[in-house]
PLY file of the C-alpha trace (Angstrom):
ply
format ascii 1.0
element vertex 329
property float x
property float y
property float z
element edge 328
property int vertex1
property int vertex2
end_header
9.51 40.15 37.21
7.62 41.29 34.09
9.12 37.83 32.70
7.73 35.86 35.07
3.86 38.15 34.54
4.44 37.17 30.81
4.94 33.47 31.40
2.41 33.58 33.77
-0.20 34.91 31.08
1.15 32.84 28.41
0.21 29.94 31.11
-3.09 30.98 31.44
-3.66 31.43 27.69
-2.78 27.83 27.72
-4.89 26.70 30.43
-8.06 28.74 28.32
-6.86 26.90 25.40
-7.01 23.53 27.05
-10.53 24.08 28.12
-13.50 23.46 26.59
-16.01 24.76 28.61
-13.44 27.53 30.11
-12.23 28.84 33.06
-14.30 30.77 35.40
-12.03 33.46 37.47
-12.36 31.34 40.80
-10.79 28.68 38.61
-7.76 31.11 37.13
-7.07 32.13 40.77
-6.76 28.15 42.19
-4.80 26.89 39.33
-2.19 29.43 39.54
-2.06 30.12 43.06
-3.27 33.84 42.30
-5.77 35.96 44.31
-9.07 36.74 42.54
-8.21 40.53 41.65
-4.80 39.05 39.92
-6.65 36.85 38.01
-8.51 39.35 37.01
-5.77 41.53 35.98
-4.12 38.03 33.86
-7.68 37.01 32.05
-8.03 41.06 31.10
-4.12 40.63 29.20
-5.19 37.30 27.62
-8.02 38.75 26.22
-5.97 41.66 24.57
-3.15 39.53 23.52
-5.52 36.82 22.29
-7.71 38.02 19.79
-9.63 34.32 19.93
-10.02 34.54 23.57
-13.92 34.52 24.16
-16.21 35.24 27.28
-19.18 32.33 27.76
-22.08 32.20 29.91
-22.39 30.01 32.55
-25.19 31.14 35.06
-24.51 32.17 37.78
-21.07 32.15 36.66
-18.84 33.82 33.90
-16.39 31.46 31.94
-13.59 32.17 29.02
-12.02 30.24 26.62
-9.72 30.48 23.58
-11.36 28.88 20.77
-8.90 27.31 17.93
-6.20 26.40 20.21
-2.87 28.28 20.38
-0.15 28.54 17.57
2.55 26.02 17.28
5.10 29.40 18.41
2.96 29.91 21.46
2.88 26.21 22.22
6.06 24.66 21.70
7.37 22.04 24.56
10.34 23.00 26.38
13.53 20.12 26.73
12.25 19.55 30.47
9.13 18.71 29.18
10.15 16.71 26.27
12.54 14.86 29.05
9.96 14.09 31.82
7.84 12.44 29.38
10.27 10.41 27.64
11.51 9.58 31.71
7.33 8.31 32.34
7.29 6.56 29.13
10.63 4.80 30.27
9.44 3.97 33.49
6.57 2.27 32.49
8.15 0.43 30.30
10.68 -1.12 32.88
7.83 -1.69 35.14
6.23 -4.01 32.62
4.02 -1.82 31.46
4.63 -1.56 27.57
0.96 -0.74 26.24
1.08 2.65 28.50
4.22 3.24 27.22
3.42 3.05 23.74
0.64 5.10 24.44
3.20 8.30 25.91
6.12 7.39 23.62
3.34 7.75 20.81
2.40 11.10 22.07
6.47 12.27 22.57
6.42 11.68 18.47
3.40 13.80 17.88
4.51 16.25 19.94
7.47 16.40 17.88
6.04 16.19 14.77
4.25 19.44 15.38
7.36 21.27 16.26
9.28 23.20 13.71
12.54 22.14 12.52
14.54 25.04 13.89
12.45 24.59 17.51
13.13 20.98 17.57
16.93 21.26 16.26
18.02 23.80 18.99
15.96 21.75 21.70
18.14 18.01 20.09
21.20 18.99 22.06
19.79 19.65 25.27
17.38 16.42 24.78
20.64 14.31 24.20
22.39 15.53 27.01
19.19 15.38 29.69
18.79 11.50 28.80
22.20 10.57 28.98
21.84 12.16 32.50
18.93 11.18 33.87
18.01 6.94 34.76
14.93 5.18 36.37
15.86 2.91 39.33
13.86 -0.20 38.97
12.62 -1.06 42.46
11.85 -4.93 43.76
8.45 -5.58 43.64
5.51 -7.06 41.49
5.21 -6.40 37.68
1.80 -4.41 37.44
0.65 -5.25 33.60
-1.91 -4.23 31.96
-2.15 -4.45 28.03
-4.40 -2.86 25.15
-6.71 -6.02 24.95
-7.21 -5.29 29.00
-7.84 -1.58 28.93
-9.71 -0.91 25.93
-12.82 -3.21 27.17
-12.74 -1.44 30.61
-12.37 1.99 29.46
-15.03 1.63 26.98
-17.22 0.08 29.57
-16.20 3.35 32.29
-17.26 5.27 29.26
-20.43 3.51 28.44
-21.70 3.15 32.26
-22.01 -0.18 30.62
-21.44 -3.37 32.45
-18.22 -5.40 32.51
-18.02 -8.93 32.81
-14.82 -11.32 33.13
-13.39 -14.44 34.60
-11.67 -13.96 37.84
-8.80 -16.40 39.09
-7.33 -16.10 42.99
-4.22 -18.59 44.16
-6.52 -21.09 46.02
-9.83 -20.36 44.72
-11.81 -21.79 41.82
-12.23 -19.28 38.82
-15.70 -17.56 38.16
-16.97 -15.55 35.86
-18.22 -11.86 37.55
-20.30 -9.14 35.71
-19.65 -5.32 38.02
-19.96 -2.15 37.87
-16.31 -0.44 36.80
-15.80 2.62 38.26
-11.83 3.28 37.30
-8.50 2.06 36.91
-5.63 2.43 40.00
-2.23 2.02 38.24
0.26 0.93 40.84
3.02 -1.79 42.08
0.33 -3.40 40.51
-2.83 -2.62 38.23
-6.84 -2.78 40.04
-10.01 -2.36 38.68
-12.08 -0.50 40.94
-15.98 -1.93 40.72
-19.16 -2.20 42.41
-21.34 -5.10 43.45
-24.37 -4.97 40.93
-26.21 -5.83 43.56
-25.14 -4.40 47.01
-23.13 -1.51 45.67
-20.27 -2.68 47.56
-17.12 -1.04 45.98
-14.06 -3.61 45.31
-11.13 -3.85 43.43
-9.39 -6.74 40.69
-6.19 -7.30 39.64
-5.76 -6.92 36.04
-3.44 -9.90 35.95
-6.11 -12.03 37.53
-9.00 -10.98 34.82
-9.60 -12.68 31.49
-11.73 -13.34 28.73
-13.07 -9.34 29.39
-16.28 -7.93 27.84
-18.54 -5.36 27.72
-22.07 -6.96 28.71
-25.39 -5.43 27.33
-27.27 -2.93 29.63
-26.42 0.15 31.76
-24.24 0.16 35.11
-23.65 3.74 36.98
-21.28 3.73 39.66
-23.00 4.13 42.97
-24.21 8.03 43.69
-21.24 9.88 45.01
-18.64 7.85 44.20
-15.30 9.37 44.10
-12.00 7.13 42.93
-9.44 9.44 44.13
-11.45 9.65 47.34
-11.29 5.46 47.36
-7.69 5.00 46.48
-6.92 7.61 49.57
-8.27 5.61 52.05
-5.87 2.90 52.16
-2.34 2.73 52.86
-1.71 0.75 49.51
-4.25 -0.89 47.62
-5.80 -3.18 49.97
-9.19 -2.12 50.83
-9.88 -3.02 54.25
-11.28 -1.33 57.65
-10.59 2.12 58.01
-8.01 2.91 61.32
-6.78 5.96 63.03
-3.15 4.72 62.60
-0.38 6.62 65.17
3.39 6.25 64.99
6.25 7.36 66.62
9.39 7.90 64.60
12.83 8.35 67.08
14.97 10.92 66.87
17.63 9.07 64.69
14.63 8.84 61.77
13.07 12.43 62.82
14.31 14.06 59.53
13.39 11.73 57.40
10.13 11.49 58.70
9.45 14.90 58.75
10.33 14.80 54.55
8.15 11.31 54.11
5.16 11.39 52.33
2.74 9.37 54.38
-0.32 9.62 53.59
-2.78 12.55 52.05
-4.44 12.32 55.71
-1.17 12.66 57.61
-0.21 14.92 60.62
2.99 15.65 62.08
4.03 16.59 65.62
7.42 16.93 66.96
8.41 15.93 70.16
9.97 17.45 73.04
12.43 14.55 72.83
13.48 15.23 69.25
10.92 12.32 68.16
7.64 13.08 65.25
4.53 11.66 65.85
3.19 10.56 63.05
-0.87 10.63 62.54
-3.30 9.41 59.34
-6.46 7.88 58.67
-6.17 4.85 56.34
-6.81 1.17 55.81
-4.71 -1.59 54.47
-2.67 -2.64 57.79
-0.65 -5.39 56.29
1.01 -3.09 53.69
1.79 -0.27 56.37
3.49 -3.52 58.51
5.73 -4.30 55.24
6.39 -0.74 55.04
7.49 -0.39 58.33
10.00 -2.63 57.88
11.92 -0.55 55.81
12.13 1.81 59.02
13.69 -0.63 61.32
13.97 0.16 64.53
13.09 3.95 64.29
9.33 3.22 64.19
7.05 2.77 67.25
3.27 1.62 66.77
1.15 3.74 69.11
-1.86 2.58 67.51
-3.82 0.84 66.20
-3.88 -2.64 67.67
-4.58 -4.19 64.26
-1.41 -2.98 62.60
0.29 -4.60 65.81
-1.22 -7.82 65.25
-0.22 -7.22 61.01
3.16 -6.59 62.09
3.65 -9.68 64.47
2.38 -11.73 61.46
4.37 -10.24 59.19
7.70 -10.82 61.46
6.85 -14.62 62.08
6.67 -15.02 58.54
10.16 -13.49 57.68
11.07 -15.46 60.39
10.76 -18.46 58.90
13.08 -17.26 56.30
16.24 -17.63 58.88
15.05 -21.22 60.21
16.88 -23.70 57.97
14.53 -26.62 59.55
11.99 -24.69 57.26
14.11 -25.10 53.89
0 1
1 2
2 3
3 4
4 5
5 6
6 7
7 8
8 9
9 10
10 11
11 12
12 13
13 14
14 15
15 16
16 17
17 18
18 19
19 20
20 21
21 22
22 23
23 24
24 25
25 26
26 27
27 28
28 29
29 30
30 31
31 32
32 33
33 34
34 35
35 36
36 37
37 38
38 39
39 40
40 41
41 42
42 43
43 44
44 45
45 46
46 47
47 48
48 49
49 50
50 51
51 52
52 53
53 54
54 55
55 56
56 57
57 58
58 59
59 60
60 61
61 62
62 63
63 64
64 65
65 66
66 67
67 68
68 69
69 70
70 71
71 72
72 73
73 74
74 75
75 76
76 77
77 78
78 79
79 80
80 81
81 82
82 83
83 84
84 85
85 86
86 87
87 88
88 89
89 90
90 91
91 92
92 93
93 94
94 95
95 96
96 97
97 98
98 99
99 100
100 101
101 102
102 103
103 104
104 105
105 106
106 107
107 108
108 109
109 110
110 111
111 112
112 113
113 114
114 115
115 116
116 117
117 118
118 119
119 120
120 121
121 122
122 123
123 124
124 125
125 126
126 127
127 128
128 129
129 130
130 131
131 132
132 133
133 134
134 135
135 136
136 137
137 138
138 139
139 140
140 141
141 142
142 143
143 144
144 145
145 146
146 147
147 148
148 149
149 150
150 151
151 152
152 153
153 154
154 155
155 156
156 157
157 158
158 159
159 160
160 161
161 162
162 163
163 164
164 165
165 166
166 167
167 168
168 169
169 170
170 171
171 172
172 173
173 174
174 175
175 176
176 177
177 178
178 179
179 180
180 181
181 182
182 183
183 184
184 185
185 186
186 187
187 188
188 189
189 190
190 191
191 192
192 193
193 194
194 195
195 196
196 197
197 198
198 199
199 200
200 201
201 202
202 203
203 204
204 205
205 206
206 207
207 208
208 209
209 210
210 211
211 212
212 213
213 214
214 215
215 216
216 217
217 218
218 219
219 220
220 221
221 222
222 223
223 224
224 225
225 226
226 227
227 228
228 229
229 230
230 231
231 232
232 233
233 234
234 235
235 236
236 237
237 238
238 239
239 240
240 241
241 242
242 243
243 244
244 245
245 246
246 247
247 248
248 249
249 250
250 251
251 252
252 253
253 254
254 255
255 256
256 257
257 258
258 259
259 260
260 261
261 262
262 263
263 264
264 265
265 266
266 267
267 268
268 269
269 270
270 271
271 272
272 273
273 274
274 275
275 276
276 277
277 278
278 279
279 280
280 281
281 282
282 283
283 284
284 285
285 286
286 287
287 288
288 289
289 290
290 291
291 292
292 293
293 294
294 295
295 296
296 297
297 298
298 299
299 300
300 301
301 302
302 303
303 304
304 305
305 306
306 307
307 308
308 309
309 310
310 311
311 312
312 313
313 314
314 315
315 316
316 317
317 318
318 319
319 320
320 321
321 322
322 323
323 324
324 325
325 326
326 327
327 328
């Protein structure tokens, strides 16, 4: 127990560390799943242990903060650590994604680099052995990309609030040059920019593959008032941005379990059954990627609602159909 109070602390030093402006004790309490008085007790032991460890005002609030960062002792990655983010930068490499993962592998070496010898020479075995044992299973789908010359323009102009123009090209669809509002990136099966209409304020998303010939344009462009990306991306079932549905689903009892351990969406409610079956409940849009999802269930899956994701899924099956009809061929 007084191990796990010690790494606890040492967390919190971290997280004070980390912060510029600081943590207030609301904040300590949330981050580490702590009541208030416990949090009190933790900040009061980082501020003994810490000699750099600084209160700040914040009216009406109370903040603290270790100023100078933590020593390279106090700070040193463990193997786990070292492994997951050799794991992410592998992953995005297989997924096509080789500027991101330059961008982690980058960071592995510094982290490195900052380690002492005898730290990173007693972590080498473990390191060895955790790669050898651990893969990425590349999964069928499309190849998101999304390279330096792409994100460097759009982050700057995210940055700036500046506007962003480019040339936009759809299967079907003549090109045209379009000058938005970013608001953010969604990295994915593949990569969006998230915008808004200069004009109406209506909130859409691009397909990184699809943009070229990206600047930064002259002037100032705020996303709309209230605008939250995390809120945006959870509304949909994918990426597709469409109208918003009270989706309902019954799962039989064969696919109960599995159901019950599926990650649905961040809206999602569960019910069992009296028949062993889960209802499945969540707020989303993007119908025709919850039909190609629900494929993957097979039989297991009833749609209770809405009628929309019916009429996506009835689609959706007389299109594969035409995969079995060798008149089509």
């Amino acid at each position: 127990m007084r191990h796990d109070k010690a790494a606890m602390i040492l967390d919190l030093a971290r997280r004070m560390a980390a912060s510029s402006e600081g943590l207030s004790l609301d904040e300590m309490a949330r981050d580490l799943a702590v009541s208030r008085r416990t949090a009190e007790r933790m900040r009061d032991a980082v501020l003994m242990t810490f000699p750099a460890a600084e209160e700040v005002s914040d009216p009406p609030h109370k903040r603290w903060r270790i100023r100078g960062g933590l020593s390279a002792f106090e700070q040193a990655p463990t193997a786990g650590e070292l492994v997951e983010l050799a794991k992410a930068a592998s992953a995005l490499r297989l997924s096509g994604e080789p500027s991101r993962a330059s961008a982690l592998e980058s960071l592995e070496r510094k982290l490195k680099s900052a380690m002492r010898s005898t730290t990173l020479n007693r972590l080498a075995p473990d390191l060895e052995a955790l790669v050898r044992a651990e893969t990425i299973a590349v999964q069928a789908g499309p190849r998101p990309t999304a390279d330096e010359a792409e994100l460097t323009p759009i982050r700057h102009a995210v940055l700036a609030e500046r506007p962003l123009g480019f040339v936009y090209s759809r299967p079907g669809a003549p090109s045209r040059r379009r000058i938005v509002t970013p608001c953010g990136l969604m990295f994915g099966r593949a990569n969006y920019l998230v915008a808004a209409d200069r004009e109406s304020g209506r909130i859409q998303t691009f397909r990184l593959d699809r943009m070229s010939a990206i600047t930064v344009e002259e002037g100032t462009a705020r996303p709309p008032e209230g605008f939250d990306l995390q809120a945006f991306a959870s509304r949909s079932f994918g990426i597709y941005q469409d109208e918003v549905e009270q989706v309902e689903l019954r799962v039989l009892p064969e696919g109960a379990d599995e159901a019950r351990a599926w990650r649905w969406h961040p809206t999602q409610t569960l019910e069992d059954l009296p028949d062993g079956s889960v209802r499945v409940r969540f707020t989303a849009s993007g119908m025709r990627e919850l039909a190609w999802h629900l494929f993957t269930w097979g039989h297991q899956v009833r749609i209770l609602a809405p009628d929309r994701l019916r009429t996506a899924m009835a689609e959706a099956l007389e299109a594969a159909q035409q995969a079995l009809d060798p008149s089509q061929a």
